[in-house]
C-alpha positions in Angstrom: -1.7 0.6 7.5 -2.4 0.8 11.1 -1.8 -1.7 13.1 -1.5 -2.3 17.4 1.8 -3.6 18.5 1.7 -5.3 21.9 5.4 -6.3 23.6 5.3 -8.4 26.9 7.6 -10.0 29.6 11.4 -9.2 28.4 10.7 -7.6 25.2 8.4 -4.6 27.0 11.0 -4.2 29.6 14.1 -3.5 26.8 11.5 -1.1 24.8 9.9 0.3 27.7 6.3 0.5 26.3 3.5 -2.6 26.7 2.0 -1.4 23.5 1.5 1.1 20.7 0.0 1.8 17.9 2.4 2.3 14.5 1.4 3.1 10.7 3.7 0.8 9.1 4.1 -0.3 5.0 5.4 -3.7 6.4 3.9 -6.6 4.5 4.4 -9.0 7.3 5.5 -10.0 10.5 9.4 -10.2 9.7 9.3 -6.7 7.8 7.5 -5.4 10.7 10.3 -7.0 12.8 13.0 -5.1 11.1 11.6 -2.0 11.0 11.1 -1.4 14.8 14.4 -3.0 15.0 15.4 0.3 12.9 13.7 2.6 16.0 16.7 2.6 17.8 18.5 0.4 20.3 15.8 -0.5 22.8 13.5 -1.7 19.8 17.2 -3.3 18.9 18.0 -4.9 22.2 14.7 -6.3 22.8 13.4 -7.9 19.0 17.0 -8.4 17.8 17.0 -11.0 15.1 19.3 -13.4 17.4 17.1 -13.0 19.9 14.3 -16.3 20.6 10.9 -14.4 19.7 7.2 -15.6 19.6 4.8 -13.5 17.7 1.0 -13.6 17.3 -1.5 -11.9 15.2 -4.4 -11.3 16.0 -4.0 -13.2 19.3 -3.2 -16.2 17.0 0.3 -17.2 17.2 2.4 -17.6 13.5 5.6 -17.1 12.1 7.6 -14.6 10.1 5.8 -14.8 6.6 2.2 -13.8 8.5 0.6 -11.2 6.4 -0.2 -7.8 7.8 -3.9 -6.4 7.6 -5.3 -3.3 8.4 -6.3 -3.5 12.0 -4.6 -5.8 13.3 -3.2 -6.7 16.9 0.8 -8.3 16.7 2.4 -9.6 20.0 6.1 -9.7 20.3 7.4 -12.3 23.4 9.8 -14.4 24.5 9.0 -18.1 24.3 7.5 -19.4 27.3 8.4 -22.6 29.8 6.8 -24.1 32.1 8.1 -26.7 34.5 
């Protein structure tokens, strides 16, 4: 399926890109997660699994078990303070 990956503050900075658009066989947000961690080492350095990440689909933030759809829009960011 197709699907629009958006990265923003630290994340887009490690991989370099603010977005892109992937075909991926991922069934949901963790799978997804793994597999551009398996794009190489910016992918790795910035969505590393130790690594504190929000995610959102479909400008709706969830967690790891999300399902994909056809479409759709994920965000990959740090977690955000305020203060």
């Amino acid at each position: 399926m197709k699907i629009t990956v958006r990265y923003f503050a630290s994340v887009r900075e490690h991989i370099g890109l603010s977005q892109e658009t992937i075909d991926t066989q991922s069934a949901d947000l963790a799978a997804l997660r793994m597999e551009l961690i398996s794009k190489g080492e910016n992918y790795s350095n910035g969505l590393s699994a130790g690594k504190a990440i929000r995610m959102a689909l479909n400008q709706q933030v969830c967690d790891d078990n999300t399902p994909l759809t056809e479409n759709a829009e994920v965000a990959f960011f740090p977690p955000v303070t305020g203060g």
